[in-house]
C-alpha positions as CSV (number, residue, x, y, z in Angstrom):
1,X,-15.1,-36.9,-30.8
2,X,-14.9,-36.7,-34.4
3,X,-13.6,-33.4,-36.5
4,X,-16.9,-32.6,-37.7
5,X,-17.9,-32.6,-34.1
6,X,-15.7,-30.3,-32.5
7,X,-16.1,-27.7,-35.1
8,X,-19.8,-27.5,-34.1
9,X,-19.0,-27.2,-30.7
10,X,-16.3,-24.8,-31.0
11,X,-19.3,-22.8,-33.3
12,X,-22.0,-23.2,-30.7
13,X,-19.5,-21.5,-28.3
14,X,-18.7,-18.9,-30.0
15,X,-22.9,-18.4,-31.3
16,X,-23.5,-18.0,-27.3
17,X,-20.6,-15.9,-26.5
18,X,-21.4,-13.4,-29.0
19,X,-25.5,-13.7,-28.2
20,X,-25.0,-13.5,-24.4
21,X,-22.3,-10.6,-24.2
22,X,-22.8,-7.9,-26.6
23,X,-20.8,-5.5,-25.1
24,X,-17.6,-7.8,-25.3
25,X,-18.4,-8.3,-28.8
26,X,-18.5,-5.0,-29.9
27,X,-15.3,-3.9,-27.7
28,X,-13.4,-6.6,-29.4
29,X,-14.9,-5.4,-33.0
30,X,-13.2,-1.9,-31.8
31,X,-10.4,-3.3,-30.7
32,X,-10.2,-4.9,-34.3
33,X,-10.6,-1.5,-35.5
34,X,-14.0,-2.7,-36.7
35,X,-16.3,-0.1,-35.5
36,X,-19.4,-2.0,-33.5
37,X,-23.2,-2.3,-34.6
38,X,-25.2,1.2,-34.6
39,X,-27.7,0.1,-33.0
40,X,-25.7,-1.8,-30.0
41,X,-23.3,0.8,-29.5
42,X,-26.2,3.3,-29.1
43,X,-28.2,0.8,-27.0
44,X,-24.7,1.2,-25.1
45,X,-24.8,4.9,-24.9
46,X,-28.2,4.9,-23.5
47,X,-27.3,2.7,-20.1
48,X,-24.3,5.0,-19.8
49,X,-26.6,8.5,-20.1
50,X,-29.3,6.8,-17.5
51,X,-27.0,5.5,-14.8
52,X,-25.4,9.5,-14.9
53,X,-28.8,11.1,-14.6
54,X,-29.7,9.2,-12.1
55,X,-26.6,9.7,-10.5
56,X,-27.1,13.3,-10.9
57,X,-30.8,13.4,-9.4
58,X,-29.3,11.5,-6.1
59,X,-26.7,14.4,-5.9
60,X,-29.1,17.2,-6.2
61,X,-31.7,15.7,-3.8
62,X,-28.7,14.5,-1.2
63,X,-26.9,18.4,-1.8
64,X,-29.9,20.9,-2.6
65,X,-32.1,19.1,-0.9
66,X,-34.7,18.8,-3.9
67,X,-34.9,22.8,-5.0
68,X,-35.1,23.4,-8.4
69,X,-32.3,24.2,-10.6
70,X,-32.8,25.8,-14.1
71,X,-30.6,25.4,-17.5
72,X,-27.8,27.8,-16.5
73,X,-27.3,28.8,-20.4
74,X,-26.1,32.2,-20.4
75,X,-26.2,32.2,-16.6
76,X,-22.6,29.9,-15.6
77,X,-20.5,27.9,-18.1
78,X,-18.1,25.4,-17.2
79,X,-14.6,24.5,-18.9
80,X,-12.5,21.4,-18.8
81,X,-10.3,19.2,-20.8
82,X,-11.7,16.5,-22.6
83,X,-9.5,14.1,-21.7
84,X,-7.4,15.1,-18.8
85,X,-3.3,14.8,-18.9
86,X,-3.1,14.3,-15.3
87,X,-5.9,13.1,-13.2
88,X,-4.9,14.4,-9.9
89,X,-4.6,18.1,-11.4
90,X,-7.3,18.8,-13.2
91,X,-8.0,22.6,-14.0
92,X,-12.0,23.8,-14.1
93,X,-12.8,27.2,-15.3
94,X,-16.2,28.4,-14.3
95,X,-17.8,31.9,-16.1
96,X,-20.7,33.8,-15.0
97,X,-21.3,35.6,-18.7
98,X,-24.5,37.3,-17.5
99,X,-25.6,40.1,-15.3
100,X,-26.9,38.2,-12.4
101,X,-25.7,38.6,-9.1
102,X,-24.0,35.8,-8.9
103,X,-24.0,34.9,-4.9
104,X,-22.1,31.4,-4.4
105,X,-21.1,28.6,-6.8
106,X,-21.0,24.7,-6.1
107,X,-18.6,22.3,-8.0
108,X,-19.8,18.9,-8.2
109,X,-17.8,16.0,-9.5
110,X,-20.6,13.3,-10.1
111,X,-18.3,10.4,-9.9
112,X,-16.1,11.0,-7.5
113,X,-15.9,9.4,-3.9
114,X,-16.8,13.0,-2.2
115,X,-18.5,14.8,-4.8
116,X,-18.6,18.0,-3.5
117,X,-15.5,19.3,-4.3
118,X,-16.3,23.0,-3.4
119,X,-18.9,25.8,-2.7
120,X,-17.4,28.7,-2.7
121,X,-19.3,32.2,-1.4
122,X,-18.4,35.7,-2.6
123,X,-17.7,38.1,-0.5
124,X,-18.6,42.4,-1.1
125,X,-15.3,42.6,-2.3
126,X,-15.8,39.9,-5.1
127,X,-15.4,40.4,-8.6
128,X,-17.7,37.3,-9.4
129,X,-17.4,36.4,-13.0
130,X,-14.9,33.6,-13.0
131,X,-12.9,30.7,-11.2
132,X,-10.9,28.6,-11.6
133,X,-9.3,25.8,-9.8
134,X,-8.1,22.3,-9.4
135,X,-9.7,19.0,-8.8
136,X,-9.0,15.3,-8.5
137,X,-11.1,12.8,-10.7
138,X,-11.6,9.3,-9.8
139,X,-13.6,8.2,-12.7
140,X,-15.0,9.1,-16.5
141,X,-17.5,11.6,-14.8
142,X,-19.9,14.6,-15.6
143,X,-18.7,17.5,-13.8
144,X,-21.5,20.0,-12.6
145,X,-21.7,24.3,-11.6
146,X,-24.1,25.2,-10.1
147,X,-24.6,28.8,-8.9
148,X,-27.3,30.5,-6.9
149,X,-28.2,33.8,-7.7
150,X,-29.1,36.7,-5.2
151,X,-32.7,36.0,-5.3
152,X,-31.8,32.5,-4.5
153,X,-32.5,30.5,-7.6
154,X,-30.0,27.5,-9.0
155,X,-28.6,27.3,-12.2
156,X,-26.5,24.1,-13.1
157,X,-23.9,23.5,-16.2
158,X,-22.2,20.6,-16.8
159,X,-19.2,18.7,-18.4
160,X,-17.3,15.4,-19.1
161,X,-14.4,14.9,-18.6
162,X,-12.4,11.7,-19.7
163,X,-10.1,11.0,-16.5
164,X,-9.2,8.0,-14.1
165,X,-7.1,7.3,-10.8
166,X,-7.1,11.2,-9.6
167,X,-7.9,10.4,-6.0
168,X,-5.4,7.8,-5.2
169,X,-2.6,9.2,-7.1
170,X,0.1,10.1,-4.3
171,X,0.7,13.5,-3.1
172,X,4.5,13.2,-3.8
173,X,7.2,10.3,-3.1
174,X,6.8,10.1,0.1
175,X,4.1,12.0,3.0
176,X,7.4,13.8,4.4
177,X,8.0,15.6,1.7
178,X,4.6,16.1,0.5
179,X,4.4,18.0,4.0
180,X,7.4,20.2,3.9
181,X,6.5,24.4,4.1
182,X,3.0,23.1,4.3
183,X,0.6,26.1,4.8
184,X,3.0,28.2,2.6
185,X,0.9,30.6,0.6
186,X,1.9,32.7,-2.5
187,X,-0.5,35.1,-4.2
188,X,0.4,36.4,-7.4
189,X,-1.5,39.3,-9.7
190,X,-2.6,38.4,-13.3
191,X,-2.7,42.6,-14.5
192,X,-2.0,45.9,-13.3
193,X,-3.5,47.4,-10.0
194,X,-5.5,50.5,-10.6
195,X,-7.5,51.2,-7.6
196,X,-11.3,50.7,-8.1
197,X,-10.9,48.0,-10.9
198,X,-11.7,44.5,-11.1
199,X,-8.3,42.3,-10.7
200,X,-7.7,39.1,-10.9
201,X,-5.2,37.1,-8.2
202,X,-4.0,33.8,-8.6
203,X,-4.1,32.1,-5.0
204,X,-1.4,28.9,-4.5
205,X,-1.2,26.9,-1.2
206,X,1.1,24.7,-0.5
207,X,-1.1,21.7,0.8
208,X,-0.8,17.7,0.1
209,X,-4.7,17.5,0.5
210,X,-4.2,13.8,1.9
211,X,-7.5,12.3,1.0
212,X,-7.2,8.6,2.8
213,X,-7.0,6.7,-1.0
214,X,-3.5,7.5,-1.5
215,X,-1.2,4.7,-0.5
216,X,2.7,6.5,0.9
217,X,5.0,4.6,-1.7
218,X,7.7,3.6,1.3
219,X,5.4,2.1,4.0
220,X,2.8,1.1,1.7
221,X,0.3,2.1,4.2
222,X,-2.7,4.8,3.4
223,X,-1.9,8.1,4.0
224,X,-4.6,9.4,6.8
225,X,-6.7,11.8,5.5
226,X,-5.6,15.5,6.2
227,X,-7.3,17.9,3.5
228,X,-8.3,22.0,3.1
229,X,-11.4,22.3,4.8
230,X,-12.2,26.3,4.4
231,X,-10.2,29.3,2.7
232,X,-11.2,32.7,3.4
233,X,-10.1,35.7,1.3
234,X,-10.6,39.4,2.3
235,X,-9.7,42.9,1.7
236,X,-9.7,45.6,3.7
237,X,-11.5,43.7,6.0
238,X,-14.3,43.2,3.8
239,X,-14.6,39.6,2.4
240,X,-13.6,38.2,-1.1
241,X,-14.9,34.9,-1.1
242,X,-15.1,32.1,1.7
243,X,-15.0,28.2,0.5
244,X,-15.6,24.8,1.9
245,X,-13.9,22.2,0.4
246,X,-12.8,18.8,0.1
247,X,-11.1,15.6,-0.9
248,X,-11.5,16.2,-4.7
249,X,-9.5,19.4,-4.3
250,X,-6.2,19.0,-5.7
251,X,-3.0,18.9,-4.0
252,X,-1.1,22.5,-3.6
253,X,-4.4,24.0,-4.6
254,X,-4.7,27.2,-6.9
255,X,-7.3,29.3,-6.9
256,X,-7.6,31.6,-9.5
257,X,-10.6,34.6,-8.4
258,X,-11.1,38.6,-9.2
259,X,-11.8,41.0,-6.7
260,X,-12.1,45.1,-6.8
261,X,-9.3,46.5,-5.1
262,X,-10.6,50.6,-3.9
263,X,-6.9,51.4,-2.8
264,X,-4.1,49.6,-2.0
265,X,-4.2,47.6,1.0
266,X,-3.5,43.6,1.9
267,X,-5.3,40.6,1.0
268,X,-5.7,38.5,3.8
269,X,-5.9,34.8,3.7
270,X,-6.8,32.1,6.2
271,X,-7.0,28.2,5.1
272,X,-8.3,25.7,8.2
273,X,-7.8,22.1,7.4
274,X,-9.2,18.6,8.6
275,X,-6.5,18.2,11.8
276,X,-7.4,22.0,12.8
277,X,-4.6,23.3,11.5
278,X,-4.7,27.5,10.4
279,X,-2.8,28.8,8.1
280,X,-2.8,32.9,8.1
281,X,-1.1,35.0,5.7
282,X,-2.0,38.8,4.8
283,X,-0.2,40.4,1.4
284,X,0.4,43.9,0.1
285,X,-2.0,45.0,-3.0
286,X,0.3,45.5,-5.0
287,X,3.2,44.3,-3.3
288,X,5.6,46.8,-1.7
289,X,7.5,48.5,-4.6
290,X,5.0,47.4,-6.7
């Protein structure tokens, strides 16, 4: 084949590479540091906002069961890092600004494997306007609250968070370890107790949350799946909050809740898990001294 040949060849190539795959052409302009076509990368941004609505219209209609839920401006606001440092631990902060009774709160992570990473219900001795905790993410994902009011309506808020890998990231070198002074509890106080005030308590469990995706680094084998099915929180006998959980919760869980305290008293917490394990552990409020 002569010169003049194979330079149209190699041109008619690259003509049909660059025709047929747009969006390996504009990732290797970025890669360049050549920033790609206006119109391609927002023909781009399009398929990517359509695949997560209608990923989020599956999960409302497979977990609400098709009831409506409003814009939650004003209502719930949700709070994560852009771009998560660790994928297995990400913290979520969920606010309830308003003055609705707020009566339970879902947290949805669109993308994940198990999406439903928690509902949580508050109790009479709640202090429901915020949570926090921490989640796995698999994927690049929107992250959705949604709380129901006391007259029963749904309002959603949502977030994206840049993370990857969360779910199959190991609980610790080895399953062993990871399940040493499982069940252990700790329950800290973030302010000063002054009976008849809102509080806030910081709730840590000592849990690997085994989700079945998380390969033991010795055996190479998956771990079997052994996670926190329930927590419930109460005072006085009265309850604080009762959740259902998980796979996307994190491993050693922390819950961070408020609650209204009328004297001092204990705080009593009871986690189940997926092998029907309970863990039971009461607390002084504030602790004895305190």
């Amino acid at each position: 084949m002569g010169m003049r040949k194979r330079v149209l060849l190699v041109a008619a190539i690259i003509t049909l590479f660059a025709v047929a795959s747009p969006i390996a052409a504009a990732s290797s302009q970025a890669a360049q540091g050549n920033p790609a076509p206006r119109a391609q990368t927002t023909a781009i941004d399009q398929a990517d906002a359509a695949q997560a609505a209608a990923r989020w219209n599956s999960l409302q209609l497979a977990i609400f069961h098709g009831r409506a839920i409003q814009d939650g401006g004003g209502v719930v606001e949700i709070d994560a890092p852009a771009r998560a440092l660790d994928a297995a631990t990400v913290p979520v902060s969920l606010t309830f600004p308003g003055d609705r009774h707020i009566k339970s709160v879902w947290l949805v992570i669109d993308e994940n494997p198990s999406p439903m990473a928690a509902h949580l219900t508050f109790g009479p001795k709640s202090d429901a306007r915020s949570l926090k905790l921490r989640v796995r993410v698999d994927a690049y994902t929107n992250l959705h609250a949604v709380v129901e009011t006391a007259e029963g309506s749904l309002y959603s808020a949502s977030r994206f968070v840049k993370a990857a890998g969360g779910c199959s990231a190991p609980a610790g070198p080895d399953d062993a370890t990871a399940l040493q002074d499982v069940g252990l509890m700790k329950l800290k106080l973030l302010g000063a107790f002054s009976a008849g005030q809102p509080l806030q308590a910081q709730l840590m469990i000592r849990h690997p949350n085994f989700n079945g995706m998380q390969m033991n680094q010795l055996t190479r084998y998956y771990t079997p799946a052994r996670f926190i099915r329930t927590i419930d929180a109460s005072y006085e006998g009265g309850s604080v909050f009762h959740m259902d959980s998980d796979i996307s919760l994190s491993t050693d869980p922390v819950i961070t809740f408020g609650f209204v305290p009328q004297r001092k008293a204990q705080m009593r917490v009871v986690a189940r898990d997926s092998s029907n394990t309970t863990f039971d552990h009461s607390f002084d409020v504030p602790e004895t001294g305190g």
